[in-house]
C-alpha atoms as a printed R data frame, in Angstrom:
    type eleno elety resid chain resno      x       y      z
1   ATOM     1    CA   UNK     A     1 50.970 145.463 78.435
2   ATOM     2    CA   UNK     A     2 49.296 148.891 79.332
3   ATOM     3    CA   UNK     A     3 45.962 149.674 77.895
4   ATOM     4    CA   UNK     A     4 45.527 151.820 74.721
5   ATOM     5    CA   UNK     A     5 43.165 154.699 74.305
6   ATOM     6    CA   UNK     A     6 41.510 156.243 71.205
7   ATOM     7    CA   UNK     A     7 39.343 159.120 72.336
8   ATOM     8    CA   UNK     A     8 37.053 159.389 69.250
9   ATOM     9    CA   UNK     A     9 35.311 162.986 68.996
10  ATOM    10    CA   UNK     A    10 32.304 162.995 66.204
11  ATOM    11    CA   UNK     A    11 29.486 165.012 65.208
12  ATOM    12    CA   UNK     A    12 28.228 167.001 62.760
13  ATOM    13    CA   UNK     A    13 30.011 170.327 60.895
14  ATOM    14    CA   UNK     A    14 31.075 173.009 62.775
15  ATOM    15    CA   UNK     A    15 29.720 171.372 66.176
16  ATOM    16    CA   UNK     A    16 33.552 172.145 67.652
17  ATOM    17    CA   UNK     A    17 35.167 168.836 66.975
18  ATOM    18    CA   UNK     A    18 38.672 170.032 65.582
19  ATOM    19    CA   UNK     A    19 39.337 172.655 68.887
20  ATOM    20    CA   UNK     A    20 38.191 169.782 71.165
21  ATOM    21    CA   UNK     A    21 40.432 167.541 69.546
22  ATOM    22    CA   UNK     A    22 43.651 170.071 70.018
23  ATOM    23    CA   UNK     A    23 42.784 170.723 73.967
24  ATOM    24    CA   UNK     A    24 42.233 166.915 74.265
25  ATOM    25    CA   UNK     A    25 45.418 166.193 72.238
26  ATOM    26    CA   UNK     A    26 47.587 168.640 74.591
27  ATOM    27    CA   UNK     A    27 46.271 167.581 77.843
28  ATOM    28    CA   UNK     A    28 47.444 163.980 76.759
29  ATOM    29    CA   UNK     A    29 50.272 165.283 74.969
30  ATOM    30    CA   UNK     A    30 49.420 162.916 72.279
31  ATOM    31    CA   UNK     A    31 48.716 163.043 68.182
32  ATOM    32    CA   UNK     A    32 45.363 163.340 66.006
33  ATOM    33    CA   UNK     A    33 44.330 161.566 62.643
34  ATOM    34    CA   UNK     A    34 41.797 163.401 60.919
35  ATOM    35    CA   UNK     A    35 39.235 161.266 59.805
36  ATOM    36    CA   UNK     A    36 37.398 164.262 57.000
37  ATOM    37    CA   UNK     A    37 37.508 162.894 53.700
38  ATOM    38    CA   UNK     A    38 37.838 166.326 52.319
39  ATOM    39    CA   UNK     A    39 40.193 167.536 54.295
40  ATOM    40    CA   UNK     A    40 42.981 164.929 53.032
41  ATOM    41    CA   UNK     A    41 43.130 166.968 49.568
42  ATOM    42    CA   UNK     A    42 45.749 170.083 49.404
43  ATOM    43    CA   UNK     A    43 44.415 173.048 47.799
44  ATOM    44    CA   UNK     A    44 41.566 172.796 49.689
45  ATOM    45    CA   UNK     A    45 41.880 174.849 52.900
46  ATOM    46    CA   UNK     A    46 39.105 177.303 53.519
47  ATOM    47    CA   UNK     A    47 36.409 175.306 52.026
48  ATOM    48    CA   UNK     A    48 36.941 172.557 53.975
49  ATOM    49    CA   UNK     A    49 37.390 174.475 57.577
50  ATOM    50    CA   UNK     A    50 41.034 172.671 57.913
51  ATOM    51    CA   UNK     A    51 43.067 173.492 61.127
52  ATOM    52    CA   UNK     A    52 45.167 176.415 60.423
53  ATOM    53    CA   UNK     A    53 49.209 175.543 59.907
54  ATOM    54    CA   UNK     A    54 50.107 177.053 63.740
55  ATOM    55    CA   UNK     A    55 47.359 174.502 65.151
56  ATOM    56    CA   UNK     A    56 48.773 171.797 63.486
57  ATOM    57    CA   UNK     A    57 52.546 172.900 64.384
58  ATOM    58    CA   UNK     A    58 51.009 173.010 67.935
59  ATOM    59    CA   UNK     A    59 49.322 169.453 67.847
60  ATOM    60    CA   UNK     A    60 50.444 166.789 65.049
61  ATOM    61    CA   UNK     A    61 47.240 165.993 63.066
62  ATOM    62    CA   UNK     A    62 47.813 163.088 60.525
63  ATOM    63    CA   UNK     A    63 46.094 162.695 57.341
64  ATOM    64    CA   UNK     A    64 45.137 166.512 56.349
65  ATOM    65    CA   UNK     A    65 47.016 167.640 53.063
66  ATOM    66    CA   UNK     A    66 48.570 163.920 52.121
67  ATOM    67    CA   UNK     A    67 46.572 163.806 48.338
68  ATOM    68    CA   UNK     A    68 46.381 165.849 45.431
69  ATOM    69    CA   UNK     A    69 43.217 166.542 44.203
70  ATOM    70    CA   UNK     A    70 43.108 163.979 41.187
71  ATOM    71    CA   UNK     A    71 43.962 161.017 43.965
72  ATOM    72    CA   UNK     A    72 41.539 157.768 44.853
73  ATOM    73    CA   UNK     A    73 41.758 157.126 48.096
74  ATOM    74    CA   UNK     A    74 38.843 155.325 49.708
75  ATOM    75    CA   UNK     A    75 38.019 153.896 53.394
76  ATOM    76    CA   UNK     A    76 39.982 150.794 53.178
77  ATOM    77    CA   UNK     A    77 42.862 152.113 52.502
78  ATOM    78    CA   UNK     A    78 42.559 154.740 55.199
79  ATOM    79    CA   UNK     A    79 42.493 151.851 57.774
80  ATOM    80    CA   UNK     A    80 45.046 151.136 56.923
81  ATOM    81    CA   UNK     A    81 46.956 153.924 56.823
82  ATOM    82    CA   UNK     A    82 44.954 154.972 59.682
83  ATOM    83    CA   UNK     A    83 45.950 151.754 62.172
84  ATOM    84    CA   UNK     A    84 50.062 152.182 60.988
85  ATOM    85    CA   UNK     A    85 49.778 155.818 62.520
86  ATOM    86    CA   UNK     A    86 48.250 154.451 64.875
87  ATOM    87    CA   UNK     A    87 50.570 151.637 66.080
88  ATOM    88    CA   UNK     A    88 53.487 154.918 66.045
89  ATOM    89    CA   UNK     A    89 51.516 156.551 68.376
90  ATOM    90    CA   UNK     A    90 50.922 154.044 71.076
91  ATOM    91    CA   UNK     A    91 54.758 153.071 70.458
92  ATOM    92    CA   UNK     A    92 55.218 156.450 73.074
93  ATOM    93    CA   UNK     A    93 51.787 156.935 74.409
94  ATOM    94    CA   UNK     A    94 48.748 155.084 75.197
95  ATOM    95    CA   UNK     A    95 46.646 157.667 74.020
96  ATOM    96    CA   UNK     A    96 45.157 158.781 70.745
97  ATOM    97    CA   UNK     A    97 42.821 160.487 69.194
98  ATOM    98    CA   UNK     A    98 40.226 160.692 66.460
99  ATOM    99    CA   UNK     A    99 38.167 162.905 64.738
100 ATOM   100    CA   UNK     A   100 35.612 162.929 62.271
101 ATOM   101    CA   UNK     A   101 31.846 163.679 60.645
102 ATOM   102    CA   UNK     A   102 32.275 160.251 58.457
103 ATOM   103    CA   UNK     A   103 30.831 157.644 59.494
104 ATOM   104    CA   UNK     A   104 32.334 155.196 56.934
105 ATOM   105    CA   UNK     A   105 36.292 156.761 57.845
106 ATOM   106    CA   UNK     A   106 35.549 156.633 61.539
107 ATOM   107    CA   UNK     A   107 33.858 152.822 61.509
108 ATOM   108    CA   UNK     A   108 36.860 152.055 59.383
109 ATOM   109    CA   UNK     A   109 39.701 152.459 62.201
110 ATOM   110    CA   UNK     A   110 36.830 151.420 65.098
111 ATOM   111    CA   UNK     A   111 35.804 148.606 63.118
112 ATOM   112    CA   UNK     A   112 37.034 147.767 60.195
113 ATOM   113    CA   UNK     A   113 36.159 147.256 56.408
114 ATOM   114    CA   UNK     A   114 35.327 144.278 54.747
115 ATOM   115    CA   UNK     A   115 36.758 143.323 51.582
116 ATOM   116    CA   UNK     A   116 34.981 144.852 48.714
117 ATOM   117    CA   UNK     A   117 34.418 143.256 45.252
118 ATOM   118    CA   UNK     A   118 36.154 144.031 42.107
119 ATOM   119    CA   UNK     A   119 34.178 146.189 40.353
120 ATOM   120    CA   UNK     A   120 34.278 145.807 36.773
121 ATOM   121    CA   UNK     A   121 35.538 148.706 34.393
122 ATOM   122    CA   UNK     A   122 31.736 148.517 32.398
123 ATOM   123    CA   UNK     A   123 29.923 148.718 35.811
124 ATOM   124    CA   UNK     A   124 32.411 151.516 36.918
125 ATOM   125    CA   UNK     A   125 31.274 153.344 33.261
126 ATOM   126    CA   UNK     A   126 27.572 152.341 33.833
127 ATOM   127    CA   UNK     A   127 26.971 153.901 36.711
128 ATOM   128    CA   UNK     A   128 29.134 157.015 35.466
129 ATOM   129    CA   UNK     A   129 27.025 157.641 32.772
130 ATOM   130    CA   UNK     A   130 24.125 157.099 34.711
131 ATOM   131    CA   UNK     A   131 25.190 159.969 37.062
132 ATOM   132    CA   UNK     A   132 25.900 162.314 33.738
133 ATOM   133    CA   UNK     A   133 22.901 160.997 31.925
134 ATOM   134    CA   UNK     A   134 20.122 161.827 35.643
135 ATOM   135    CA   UNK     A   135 22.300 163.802 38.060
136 ATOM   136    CA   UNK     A   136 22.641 163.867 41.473
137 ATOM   137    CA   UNK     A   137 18.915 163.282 42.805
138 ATOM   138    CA   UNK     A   138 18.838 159.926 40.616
139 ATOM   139    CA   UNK     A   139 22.143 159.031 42.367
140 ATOM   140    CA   UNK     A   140 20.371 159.288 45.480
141 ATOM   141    CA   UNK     A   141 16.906 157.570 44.790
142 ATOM   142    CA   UNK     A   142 18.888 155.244 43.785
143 ATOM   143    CA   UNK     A   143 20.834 155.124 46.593
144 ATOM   144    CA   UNK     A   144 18.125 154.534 48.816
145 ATOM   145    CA   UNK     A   145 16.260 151.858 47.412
146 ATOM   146    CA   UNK     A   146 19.244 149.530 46.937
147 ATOM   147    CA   UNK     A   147 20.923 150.579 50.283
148 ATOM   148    CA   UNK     A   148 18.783 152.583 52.620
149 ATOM   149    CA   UNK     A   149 20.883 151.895 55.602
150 ATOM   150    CA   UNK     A   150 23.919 153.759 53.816
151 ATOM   151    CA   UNK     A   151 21.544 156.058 52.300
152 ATOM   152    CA   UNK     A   152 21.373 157.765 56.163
153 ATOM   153    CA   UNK     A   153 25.258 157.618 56.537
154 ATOM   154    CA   UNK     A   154 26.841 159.241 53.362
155 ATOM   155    CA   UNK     A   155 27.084 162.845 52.449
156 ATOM   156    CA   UNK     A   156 24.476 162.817 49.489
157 ATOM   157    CA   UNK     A   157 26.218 165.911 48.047
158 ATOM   158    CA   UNK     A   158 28.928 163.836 47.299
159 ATOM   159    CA   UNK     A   159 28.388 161.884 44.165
160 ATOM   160    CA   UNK     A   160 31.688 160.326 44.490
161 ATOM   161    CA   UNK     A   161 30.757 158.559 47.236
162 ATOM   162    CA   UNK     A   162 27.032 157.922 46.255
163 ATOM   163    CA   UNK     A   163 28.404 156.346 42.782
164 ATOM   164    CA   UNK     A   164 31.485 154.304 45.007
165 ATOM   165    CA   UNK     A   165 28.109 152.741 46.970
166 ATOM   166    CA   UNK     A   166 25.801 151.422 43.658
167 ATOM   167    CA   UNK     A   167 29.156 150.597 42.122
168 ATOM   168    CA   UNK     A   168 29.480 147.896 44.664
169 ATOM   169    CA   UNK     A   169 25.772 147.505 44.773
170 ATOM   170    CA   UNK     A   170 25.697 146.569 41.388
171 ATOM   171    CA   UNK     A   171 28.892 144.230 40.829
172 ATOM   172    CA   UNK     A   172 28.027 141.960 43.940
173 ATOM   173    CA   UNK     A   173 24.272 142.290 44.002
174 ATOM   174    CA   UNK     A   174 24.614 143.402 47.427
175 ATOM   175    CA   UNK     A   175 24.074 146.853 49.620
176 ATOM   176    CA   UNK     A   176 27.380 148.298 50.296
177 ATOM   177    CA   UNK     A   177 26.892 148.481 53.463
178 ATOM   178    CA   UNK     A   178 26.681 145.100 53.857
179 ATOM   179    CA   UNK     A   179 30.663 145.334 53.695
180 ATOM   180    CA   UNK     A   180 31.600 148.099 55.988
181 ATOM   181    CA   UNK     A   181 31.168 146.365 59.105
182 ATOM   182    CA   UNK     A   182 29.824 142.521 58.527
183 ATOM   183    CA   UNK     A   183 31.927 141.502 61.527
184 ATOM   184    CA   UNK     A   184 34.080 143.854 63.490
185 ATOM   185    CA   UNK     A   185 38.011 143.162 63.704
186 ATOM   186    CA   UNK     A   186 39.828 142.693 66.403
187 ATOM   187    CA   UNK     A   187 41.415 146.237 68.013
188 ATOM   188    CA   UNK     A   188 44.585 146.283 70.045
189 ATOM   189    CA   UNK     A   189 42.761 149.884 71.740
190 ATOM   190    CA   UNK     A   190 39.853 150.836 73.123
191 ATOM   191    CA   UNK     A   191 37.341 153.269 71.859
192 ATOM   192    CA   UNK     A   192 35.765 155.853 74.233
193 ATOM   193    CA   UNK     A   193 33.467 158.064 71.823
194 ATOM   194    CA   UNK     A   194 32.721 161.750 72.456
195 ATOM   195    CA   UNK     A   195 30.506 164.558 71.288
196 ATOM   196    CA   UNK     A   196 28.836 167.549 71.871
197 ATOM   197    CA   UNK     A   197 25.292 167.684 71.763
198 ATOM   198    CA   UNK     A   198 23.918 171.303 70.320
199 ATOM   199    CA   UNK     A   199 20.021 172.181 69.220
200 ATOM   200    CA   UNK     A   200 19.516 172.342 66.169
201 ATOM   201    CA   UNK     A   201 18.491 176.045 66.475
202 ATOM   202    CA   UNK     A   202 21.912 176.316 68.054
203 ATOM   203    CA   UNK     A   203 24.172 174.422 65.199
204 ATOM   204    CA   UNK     A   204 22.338 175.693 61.791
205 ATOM   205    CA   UNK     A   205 23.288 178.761 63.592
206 ATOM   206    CA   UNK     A   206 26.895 177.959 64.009
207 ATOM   207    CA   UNK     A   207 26.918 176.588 60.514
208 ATOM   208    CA   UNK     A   208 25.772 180.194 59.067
209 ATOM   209    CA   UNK     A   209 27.799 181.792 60.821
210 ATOM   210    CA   UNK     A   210 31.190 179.561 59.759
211 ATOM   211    CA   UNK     A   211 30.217 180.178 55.939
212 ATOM   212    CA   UNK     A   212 29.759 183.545 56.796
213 ATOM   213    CA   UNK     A   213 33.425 183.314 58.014
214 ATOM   214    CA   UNK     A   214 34.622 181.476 55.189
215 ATOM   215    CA   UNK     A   215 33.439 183.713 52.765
216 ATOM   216    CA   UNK     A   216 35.077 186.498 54.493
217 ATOM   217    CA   UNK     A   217 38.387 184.782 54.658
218 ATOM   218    CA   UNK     A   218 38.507 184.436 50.960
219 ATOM   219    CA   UNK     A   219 36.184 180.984 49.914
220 ATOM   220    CA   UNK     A   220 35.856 182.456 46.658
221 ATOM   221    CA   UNK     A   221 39.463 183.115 45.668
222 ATOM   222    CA   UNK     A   222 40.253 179.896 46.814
223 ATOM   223    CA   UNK     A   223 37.456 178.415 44.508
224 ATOM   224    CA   UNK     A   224 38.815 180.708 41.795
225 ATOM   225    CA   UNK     A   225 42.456 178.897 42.102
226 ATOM   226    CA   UNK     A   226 40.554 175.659 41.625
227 ATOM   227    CA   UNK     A   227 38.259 176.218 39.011
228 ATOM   228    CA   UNK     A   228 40.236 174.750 36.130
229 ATOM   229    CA   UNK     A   229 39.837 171.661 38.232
230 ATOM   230    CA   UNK     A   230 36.444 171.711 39.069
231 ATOM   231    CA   UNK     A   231 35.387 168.815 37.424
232 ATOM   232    CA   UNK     A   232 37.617 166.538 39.720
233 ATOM   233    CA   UNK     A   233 34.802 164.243 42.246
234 ATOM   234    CA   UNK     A   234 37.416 165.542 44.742
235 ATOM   235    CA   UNK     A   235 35.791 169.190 44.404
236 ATOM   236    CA   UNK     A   236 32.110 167.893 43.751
237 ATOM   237    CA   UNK     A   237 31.675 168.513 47.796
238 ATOM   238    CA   UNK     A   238 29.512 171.398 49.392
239 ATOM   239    CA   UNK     A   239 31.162 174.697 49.339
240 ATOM   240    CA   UNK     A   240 33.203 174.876 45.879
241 ATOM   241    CA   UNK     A   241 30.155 173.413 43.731
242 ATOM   242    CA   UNK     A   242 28.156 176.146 44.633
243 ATOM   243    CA   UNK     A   243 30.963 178.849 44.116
244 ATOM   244    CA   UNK     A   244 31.864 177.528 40.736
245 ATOM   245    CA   UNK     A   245 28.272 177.930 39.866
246 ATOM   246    CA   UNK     A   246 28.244 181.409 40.758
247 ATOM   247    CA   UNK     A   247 31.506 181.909 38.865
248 ATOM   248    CA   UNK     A   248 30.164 180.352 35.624
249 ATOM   249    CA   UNK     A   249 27.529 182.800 36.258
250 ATOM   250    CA   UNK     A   250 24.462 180.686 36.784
251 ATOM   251    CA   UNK     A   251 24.003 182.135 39.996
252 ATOM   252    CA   UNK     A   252 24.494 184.918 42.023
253 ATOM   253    CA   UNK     A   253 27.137 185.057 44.893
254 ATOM   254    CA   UNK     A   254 24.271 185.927 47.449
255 ATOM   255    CA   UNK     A   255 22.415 182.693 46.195
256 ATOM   256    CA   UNK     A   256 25.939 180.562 46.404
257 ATOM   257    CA   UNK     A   257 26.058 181.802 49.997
258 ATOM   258    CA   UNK     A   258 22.518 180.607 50.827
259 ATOM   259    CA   UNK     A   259 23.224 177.632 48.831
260 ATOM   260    CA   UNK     A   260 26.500 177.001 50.887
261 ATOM   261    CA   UNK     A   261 24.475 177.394 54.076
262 ATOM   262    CA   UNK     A   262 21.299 175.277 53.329
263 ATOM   263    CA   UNK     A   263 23.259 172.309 52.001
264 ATOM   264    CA   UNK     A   264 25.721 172.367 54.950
265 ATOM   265    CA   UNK     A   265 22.452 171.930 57.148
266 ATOM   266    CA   UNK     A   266 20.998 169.257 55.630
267 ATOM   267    CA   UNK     A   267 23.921 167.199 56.033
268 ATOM   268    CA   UNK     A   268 24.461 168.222 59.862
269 ATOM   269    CA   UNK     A   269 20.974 166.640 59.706
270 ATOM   270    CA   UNK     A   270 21.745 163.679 58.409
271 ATOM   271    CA   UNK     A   271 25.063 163.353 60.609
272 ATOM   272    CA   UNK     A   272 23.233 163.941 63.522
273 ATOM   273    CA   UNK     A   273 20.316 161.183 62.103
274 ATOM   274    CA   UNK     A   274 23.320 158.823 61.985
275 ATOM   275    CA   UNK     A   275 24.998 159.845 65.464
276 ATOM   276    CA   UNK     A   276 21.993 159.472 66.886
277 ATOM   277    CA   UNK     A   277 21.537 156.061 66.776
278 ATOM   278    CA   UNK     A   278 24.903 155.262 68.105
279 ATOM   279    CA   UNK     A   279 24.456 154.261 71.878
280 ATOM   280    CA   UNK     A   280 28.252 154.158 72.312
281 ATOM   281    CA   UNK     A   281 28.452 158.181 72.310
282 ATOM   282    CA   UNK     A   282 28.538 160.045 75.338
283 ATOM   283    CA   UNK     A   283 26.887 163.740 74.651
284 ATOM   284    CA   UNK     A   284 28.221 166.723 76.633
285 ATOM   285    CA   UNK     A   285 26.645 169.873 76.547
286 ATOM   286    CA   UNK     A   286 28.070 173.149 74.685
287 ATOM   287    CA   UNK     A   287 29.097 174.373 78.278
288 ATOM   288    CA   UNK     A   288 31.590 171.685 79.297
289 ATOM   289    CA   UNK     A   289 34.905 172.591 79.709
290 ATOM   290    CA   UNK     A   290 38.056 171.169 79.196
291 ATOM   291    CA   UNK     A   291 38.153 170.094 82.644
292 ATOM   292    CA   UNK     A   292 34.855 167.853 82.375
293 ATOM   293    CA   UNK     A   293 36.027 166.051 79.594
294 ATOM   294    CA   UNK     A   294 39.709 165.329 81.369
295 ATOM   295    CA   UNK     A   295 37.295 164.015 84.293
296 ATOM   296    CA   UNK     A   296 35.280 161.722 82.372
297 ATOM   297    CA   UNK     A   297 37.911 160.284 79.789
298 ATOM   298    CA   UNK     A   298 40.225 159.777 82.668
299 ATOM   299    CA   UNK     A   299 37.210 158.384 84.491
300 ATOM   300    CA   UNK     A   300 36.837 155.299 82.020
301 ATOM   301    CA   UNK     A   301 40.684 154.889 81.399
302 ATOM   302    CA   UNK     A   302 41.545 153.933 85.018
């Protein structure tokens, strides 16, 4: 039986994952599963820098636009889903590839997720009202002292996932992360992991410049359309909050846009914390071309 390939490109926002991915994906004439959380919602296009419809008619990408906004989806289902797309990919090539800021969603198809307890409907209520009761910040402090390890890995912005983590924190007495990768399953491919490697100067630069972008190509319209549904954890992510907060008029667009652009840095910051400490990556600079990827993924597949 031939070998199987998943090229896995990660990083932080806007470091140039997604056009990597598309070169990568027609050299190999092969198929990509999108491993963004956010980007599996419809409705939410601009916000979430999604491929535009003629890249994805030019390269299948799996797993962008497949829930509505009021959907629960979490990581162990996604391997799921993740590892059947998978298996109809290497059915008619033995190359794939992968793409993703999550940690969680990415260790899910590399790795694997443990089984996670049953979480009780009065600890899924207590730590609901906890969240409404202290906000976001107490979500995180407590984040980190019951689970500091995940504490460097999830997008604290996203109090979905923060409140997902001390739910299973408090029904098994455990960290959560303590069941994301206890003991790694068994793959039928091998992983070769990829990223660029930007200064930070370099990347909060690129991030300004994408909300910049994103503004421009009608953010706020698009968090107009969604407002009724703002309350959704779905839309509780980094680019819409701070909209709807300048269209309940708490704030002014210019602050929403700074807002936008601050918070999007601090959690490149914390991606790249995370990345960082992952010795299976193999950085290339900015300045690579096409060509020196080809070389060096071809390089460890022979």
């Amino acid at each position: 039986m031939k070998n199987k390939f998943l090229i896995t490109i990660l990083g932080p926002t806007a470091s140039g994952k997604s056009s990597l991915a598309i070169e990568l994906a027609k050299h190999y004439n092969t198929e990509i599963i999108s491993a963004d959380s956010r980007q599996f919602y419809r409705g939410m296009d601009i916000g979430t820098a999604k491929v535009s419809k003629s890249e994805q008619e030019e390269v299948v990408h799996h797993f962008i636009d497949v829930l509505d906004l009021d959907q629960n989806y979490n990581a162990g289902k996604f391997e799921e889903d993740a590892l059947a797309v998978l298996d109809r990919i290497y059915s008619k090539n033995d190359v794939a590839i992968l793409v993703g800021g999550s940690g969680l969603y990415l260790n899910a198809v590399l790795f694997g997720i443990d089984p996670f307890p049953e979480i009780p409907r009065e600890v899924r209520l207590k730590t609901l009202n906890f969240y409404k009761e202290h906000g976001l910040q107490a979500l995180r402090d407590e984040l980190r002292q019951l689970d500091p390890k995940y504490f460097l890995e999830v997008d604290l912005d996203n109090p979905r996932r923060l409140m997902r983590a001390l739910e299973v924190c408090y029904a098994s007495g455990q960290a959560y992360s303590n069941f994301t990768n206890k003991s790694a399953k068994k793959r039928e491919f091998q992983s070769i992991k990829i990223a660029y490697q930007w200064s930070r100067e370099n990347l909060y630069e690129r991030i300004n410049n994408r909300v910049d972008t994103m503004i421009a190509e009608g953010l706020v319209a698009e968090a107009q359309n969604l407002f009724d549904k703002k309350d959704l954890s779905s839309l509780d992510t980094i680019g819409y909050k701070e909209i709807f907060e300048f269209l309940e008029g708490k704030i002014s667009k210019e602050e929403a846009i700074d807002l936008i652009k601050r918070n999007t840095r601090h959690y490149a910051k914390r991606q790249m914390t995370w990345f960082k400490k992952d010795a299976e990556i193999s950085w290339f600079t900015p300045a690579a071309r096409i060509e020196n990827f080809v070389e060096f993924l071809n390089a460890k597949m022979s």
